[in-house]
mmCIF file of the N, C-alpha and C atoms, coordinates in Angstrom:
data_MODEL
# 
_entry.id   MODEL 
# 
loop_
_atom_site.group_PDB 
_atom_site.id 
_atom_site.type_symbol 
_atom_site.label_atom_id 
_atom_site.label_alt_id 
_atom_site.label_comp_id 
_atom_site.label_asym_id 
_atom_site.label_entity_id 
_atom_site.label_seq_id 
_atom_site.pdbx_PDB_ins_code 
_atom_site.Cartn_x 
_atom_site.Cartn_y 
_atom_site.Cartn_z 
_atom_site.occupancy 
_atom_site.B_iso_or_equiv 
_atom_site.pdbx_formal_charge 
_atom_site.auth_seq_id 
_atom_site.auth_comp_id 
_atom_site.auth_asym_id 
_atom_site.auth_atom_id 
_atom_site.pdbx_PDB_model_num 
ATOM 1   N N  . UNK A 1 1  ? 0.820  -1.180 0.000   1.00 0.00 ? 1  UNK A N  1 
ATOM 2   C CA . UNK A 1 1  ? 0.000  0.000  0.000   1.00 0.00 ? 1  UNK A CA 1 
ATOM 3   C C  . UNK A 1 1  ? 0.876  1.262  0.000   1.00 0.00 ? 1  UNK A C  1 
ATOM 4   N N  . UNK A 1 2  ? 2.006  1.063  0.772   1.00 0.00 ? 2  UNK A N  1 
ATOM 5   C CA . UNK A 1 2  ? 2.708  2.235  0.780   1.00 0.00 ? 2  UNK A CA 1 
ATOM 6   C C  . UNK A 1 2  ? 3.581  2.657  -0.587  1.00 0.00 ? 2  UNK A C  1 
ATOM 7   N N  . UNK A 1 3  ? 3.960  1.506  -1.194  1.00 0.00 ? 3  UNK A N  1 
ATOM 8   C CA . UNK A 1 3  ? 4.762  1.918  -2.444  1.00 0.00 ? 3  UNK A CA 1 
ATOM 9   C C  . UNK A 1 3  ? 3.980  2.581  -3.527  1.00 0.00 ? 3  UNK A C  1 
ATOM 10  N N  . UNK A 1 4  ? 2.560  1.676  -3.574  1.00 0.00 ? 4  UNK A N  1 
ATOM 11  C CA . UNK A 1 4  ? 1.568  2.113  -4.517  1.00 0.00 ? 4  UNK A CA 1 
ATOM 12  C C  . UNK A 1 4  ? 1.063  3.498  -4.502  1.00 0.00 ? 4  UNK A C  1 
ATOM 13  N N  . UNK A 1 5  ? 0.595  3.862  -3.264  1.00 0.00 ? 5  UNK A N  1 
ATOM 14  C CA . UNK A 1 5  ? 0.510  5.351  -2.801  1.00 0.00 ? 5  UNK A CA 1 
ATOM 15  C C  . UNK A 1 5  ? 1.523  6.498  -3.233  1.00 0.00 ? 5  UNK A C  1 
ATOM 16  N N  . UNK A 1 6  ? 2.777  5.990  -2.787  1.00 0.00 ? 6  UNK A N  1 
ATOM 17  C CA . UNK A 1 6  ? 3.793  6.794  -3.323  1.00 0.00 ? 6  UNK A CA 1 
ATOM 18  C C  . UNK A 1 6  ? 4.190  6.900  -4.235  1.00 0.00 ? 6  UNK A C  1 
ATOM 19  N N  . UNK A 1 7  ? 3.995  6.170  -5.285  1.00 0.00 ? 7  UNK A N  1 
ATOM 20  C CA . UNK A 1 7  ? 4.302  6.230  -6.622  1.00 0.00 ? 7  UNK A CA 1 
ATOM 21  C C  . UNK A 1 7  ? 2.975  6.958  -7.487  1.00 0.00 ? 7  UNK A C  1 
ATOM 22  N N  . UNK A 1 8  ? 2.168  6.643  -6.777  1.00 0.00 ? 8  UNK A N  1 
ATOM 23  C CA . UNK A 1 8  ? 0.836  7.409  -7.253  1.00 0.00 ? 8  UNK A CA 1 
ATOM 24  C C  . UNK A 1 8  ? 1.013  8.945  -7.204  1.00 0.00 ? 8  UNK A C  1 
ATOM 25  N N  . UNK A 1 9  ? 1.503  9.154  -6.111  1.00 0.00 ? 9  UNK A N  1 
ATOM 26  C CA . UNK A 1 9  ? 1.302  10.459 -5.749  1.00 0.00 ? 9  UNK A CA 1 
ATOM 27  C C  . UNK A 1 9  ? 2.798  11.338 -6.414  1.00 0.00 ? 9  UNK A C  1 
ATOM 28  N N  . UNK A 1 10 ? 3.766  10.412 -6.484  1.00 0.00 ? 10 UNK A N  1 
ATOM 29  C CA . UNK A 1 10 ? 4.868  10.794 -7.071  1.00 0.00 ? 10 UNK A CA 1 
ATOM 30  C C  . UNK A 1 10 ? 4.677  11.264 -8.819  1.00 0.00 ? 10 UNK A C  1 
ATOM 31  N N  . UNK A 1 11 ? 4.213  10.456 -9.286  1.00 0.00 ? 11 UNK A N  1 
ATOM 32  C CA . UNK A 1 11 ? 3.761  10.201 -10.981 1.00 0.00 ? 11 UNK A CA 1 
ATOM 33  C C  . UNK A 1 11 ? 2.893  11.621 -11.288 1.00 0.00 ? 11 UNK A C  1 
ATOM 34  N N  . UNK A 1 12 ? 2.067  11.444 -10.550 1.00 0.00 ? 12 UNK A N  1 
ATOM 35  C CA . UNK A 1 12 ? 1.263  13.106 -10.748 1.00 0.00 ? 12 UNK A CA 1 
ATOM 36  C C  . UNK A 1 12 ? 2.250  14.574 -11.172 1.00 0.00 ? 12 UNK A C  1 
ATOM 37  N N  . UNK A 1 13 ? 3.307  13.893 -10.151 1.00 0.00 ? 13 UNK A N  1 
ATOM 38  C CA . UNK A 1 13 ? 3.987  15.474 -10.555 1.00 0.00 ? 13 UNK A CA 1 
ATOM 39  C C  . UNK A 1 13 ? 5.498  15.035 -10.963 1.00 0.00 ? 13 UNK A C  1 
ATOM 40  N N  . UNK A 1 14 ? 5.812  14.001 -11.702 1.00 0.00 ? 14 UNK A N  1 
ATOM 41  C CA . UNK A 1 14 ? 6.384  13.780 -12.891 1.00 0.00 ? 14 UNK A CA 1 
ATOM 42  C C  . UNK A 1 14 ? 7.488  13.163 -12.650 1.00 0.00 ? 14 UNK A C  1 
ATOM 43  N N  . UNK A 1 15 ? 7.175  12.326 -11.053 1.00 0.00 ? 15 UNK A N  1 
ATOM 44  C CA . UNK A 1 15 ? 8.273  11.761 -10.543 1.00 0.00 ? 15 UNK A CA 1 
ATOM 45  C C  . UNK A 1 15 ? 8.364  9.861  -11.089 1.00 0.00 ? 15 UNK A C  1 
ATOM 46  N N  . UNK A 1 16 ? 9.420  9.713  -11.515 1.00 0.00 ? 16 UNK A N  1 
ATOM 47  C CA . UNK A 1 16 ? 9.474  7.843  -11.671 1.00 0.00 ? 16 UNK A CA 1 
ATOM 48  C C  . UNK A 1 16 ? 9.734  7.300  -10.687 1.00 0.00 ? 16 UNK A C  1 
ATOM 49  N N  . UNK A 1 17 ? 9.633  6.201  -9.587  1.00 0.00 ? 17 UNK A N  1 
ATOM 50  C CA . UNK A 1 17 ? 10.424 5.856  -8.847  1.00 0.00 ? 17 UNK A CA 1 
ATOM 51  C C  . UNK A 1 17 ? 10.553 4.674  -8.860  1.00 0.00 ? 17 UNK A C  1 
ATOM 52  N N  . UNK A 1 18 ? 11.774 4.193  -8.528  1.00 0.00 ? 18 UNK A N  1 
ATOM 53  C CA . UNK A 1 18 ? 12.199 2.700  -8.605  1.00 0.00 ? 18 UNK A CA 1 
ATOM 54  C C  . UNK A 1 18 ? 12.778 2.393  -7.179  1.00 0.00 ? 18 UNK A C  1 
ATOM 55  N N  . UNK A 1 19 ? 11.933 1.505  -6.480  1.00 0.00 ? 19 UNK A N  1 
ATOM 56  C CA . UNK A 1 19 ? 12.437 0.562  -5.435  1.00 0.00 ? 19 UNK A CA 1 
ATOM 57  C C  . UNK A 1 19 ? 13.649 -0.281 -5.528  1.00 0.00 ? 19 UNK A C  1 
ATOM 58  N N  . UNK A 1 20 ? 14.159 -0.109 -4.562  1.00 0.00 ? 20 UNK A N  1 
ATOM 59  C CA . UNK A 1 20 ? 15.935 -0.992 -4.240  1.00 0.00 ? 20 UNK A CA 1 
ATOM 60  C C  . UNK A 1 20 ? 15.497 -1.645 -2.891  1.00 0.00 ? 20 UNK A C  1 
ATOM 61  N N  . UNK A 1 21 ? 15.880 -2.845 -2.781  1.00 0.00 ? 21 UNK A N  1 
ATOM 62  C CA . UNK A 1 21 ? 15.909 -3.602 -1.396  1.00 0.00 ? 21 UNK A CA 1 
ATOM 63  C C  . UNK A 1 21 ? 17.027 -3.454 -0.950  1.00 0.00 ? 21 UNK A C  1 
ATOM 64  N N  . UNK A 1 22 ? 17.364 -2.829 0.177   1.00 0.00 ? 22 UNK A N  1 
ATOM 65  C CA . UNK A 1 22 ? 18.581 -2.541 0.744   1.00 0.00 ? 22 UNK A CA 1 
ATOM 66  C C  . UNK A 1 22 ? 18.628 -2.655 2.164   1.00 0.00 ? 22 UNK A C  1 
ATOM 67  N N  . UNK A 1 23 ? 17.894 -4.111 2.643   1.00 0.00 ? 23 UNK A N  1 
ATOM 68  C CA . UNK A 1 23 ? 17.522 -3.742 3.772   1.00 0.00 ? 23 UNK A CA 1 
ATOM 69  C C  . UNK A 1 23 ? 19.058 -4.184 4.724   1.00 0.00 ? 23 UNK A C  1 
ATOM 70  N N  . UNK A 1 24 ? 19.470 -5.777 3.748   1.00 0.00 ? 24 UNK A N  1 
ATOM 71  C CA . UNK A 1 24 ? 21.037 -6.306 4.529   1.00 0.00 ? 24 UNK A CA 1 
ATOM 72  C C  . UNK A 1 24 ? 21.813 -5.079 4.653   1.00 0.00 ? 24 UNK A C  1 
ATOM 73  N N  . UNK A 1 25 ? 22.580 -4.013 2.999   1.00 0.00 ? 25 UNK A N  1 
ATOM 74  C CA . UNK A 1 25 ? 23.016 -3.223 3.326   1.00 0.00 ? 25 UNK A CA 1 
ATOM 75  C C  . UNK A 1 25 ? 22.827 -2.201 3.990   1.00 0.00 ? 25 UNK A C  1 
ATOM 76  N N  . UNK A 1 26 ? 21.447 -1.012 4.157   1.00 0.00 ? 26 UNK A N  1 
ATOM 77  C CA . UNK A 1 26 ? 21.321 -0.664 5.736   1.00 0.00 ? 26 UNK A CA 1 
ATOM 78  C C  . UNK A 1 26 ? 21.501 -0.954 7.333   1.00 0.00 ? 26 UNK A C  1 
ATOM 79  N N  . UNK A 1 27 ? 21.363 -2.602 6.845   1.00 0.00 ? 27 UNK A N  1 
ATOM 80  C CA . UNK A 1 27 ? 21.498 -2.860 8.327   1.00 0.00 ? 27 UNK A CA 1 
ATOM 81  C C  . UNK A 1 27 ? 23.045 -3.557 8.906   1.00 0.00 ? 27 UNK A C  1 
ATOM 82  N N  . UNK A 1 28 ? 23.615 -3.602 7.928   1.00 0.00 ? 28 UNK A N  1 
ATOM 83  C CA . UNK A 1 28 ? 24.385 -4.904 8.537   1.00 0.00 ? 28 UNK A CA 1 
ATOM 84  C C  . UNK A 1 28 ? 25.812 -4.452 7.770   1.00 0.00 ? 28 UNK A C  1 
ATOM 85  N N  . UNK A 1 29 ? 25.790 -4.132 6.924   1.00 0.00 ? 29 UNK A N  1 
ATOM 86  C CA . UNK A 1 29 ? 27.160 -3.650 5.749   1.00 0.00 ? 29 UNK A CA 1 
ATOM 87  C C  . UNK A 1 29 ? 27.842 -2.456 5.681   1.00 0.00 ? 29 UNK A C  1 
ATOM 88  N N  . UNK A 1 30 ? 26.545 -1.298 5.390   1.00 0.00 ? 30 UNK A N  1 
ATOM 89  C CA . UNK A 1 30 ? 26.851 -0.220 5.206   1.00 0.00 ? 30 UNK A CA 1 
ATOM 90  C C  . UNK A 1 30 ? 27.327 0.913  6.214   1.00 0.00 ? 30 UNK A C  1 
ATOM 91  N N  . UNK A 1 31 ? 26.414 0.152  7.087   1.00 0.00 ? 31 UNK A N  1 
ATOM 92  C CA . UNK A 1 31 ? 25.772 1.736  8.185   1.00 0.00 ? 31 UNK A CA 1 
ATOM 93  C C  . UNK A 1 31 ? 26.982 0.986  10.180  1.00 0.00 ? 31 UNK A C  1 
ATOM 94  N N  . UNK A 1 32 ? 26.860 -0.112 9.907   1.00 0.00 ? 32 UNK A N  1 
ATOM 95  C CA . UNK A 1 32 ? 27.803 -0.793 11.207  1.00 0.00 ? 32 UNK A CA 1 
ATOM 96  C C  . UNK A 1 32 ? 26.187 -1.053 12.063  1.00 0.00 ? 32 UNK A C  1 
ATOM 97  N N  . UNK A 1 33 ? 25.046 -1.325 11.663  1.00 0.00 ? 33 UNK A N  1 
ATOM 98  C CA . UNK A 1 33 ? 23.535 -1.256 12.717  1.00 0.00 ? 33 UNK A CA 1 
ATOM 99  C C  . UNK A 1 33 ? 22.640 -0.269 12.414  1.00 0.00 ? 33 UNK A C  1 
ATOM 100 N N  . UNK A 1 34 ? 22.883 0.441  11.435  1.00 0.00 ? 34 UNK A N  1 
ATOM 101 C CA . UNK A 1 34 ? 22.152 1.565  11.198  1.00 0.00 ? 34 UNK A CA 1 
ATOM 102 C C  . UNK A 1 34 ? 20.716 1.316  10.297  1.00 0.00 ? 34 UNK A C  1 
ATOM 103 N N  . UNK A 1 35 ? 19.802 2.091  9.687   1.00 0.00 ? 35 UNK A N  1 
ATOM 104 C CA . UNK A 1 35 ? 18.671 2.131  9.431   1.00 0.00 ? 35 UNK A CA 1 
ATOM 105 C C  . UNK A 1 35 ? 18.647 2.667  7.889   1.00 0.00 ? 35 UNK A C  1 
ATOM 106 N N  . UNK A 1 36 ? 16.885 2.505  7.302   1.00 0.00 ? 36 UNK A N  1 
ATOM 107 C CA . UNK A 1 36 ? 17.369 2.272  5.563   1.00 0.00 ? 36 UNK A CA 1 
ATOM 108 C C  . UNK A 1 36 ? 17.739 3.981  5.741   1.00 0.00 ? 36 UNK A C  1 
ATOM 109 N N  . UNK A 1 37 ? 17.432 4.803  6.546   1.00 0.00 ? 37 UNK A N  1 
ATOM 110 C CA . UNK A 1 37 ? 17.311 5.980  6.490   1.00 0.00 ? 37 UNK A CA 1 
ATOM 111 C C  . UNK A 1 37 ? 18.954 6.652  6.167   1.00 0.00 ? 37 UNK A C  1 
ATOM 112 N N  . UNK A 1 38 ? 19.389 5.947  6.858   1.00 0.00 ? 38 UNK A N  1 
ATOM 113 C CA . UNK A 1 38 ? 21.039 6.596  6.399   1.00 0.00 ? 38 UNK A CA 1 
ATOM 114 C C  . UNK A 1 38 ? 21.684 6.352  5.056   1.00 0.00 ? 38 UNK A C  1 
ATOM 115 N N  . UNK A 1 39 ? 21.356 5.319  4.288   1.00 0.00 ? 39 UNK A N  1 
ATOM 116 C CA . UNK A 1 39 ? 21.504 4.944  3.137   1.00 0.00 ? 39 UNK A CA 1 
ATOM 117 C C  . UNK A 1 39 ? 20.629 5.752  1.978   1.00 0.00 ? 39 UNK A C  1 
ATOM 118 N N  . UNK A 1 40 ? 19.355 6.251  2.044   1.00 0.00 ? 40 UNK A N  1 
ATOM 119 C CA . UNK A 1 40 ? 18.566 6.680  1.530   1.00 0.00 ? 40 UNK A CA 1 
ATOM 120 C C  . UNK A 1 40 ? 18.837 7.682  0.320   1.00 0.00 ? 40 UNK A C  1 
ATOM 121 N N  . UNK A 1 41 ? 18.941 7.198  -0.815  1.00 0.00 ? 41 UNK A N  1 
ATOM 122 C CA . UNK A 1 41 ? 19.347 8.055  -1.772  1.00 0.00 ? 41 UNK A CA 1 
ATOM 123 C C  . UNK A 1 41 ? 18.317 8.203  -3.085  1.00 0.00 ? 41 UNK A C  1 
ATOM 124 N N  . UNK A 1 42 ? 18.725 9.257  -3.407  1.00 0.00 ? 42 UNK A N  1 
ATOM 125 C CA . UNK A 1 42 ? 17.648 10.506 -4.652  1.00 0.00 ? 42 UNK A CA 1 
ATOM 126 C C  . UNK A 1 42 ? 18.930 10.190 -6.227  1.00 0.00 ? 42 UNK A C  1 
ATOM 127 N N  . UNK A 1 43 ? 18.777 9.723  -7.469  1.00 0.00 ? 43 UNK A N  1 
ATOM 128 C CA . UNK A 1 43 ? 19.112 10.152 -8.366  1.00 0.00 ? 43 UNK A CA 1 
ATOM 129 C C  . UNK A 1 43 ? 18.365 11.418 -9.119  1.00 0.00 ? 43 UNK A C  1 
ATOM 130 N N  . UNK A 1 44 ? 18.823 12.536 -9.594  1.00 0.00 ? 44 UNK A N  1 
ATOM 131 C CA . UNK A 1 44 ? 18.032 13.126 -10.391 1.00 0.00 ? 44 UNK A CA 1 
ATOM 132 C C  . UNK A 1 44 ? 18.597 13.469 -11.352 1.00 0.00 ? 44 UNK A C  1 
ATOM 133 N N  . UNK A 1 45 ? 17.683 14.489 -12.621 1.00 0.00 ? 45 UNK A N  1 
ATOM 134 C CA . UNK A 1 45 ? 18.073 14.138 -13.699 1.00 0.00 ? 45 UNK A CA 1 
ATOM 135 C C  . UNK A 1 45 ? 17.738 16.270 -13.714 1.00 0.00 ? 45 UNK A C  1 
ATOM 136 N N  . UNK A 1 46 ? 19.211 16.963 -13.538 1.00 0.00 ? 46 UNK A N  1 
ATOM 137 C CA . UNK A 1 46 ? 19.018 18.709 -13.226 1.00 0.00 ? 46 UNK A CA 1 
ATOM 138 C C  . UNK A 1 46 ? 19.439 19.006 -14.606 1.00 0.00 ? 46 UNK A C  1 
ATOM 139 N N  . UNK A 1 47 ? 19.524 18.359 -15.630 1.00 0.00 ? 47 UNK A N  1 
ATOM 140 C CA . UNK A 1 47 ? 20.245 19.142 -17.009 1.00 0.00 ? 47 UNK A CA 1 
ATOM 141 C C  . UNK A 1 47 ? 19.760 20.601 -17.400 1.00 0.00 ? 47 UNK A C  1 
ATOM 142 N N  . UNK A 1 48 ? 18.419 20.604 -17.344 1.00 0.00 ? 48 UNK A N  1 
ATOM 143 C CA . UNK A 1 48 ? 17.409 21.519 -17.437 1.00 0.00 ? 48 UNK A CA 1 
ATOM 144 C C  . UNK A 1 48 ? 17.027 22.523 -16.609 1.00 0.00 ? 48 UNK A C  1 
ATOM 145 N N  . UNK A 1 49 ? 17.798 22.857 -15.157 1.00 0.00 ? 49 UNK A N  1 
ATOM 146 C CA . UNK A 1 49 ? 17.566 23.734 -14.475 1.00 0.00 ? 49 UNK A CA 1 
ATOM 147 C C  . UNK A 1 49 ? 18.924 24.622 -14.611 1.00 0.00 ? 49 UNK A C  1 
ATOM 148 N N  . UNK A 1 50 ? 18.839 25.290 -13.848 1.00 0.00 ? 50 UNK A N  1 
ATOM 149 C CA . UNK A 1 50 ? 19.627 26.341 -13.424 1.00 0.00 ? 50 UNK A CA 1 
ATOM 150 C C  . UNK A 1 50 ? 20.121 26.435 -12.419 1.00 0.00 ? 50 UNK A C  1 
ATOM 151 N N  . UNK A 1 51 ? 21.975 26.024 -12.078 1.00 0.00 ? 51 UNK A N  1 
ATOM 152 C CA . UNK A 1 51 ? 22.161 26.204 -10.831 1.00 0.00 ? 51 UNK A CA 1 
ATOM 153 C C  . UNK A 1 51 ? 21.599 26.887 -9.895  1.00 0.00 ? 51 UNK A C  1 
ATOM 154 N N  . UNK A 1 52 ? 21.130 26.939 -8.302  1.00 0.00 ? 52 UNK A N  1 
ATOM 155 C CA . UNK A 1 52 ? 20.795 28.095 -7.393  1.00 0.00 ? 52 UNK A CA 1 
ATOM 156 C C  . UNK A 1 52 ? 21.470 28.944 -7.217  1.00 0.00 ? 52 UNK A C  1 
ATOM 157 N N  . UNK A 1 53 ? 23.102 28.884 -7.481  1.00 0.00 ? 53 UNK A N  1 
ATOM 158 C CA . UNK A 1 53 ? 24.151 30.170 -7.218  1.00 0.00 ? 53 UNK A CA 1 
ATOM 159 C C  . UNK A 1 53 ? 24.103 31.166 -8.412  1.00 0.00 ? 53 UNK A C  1 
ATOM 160 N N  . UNK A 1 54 ? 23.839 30.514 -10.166 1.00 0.00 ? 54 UNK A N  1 
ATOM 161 C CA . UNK A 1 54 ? 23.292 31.289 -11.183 1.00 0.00 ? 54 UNK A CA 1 
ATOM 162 C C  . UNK A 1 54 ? 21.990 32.214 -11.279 1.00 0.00 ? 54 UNK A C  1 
ATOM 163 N N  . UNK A 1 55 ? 21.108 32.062 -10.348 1.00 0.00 ? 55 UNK A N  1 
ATOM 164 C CA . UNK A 1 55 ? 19.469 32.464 -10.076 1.00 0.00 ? 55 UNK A CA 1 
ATOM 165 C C  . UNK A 1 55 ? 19.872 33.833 -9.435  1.00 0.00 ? 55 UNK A C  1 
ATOM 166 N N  . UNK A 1 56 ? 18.750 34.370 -9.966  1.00 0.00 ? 56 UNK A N  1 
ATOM 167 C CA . UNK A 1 56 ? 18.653 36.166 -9.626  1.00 0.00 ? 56 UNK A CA 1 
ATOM 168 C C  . UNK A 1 56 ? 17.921 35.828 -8.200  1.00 0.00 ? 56 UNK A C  1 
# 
């Protein structure tokens, strides 16, 4: 329910998202006990914007 929701609500405003199972490496590899939250990562795709330090 939760992925479906979020992808629902993501898609509306022009987001794709693709699920990764990362639960061994959050917990056990990456982080030394840590949570998916520290691992948690965004690809995006900025070709089309404008740096924030270029912006009036």
């Amino acid at each position: 329910m939760f992925q479906r929701t979020t992808e629902d609500a993501l898609r509306r405003v022009g987001v794709r998202v693709h699920w990764v199972e990362d639960w061994y490496y959050s917990h056990h590899v990456g982080t030394a006990g840590g949570s998916v939250h520290c691992v948690t990562n965004v690809q995006r795709n900025l070709s089309g914007t404008t740096p924030w330090w270029h912006q009036a």
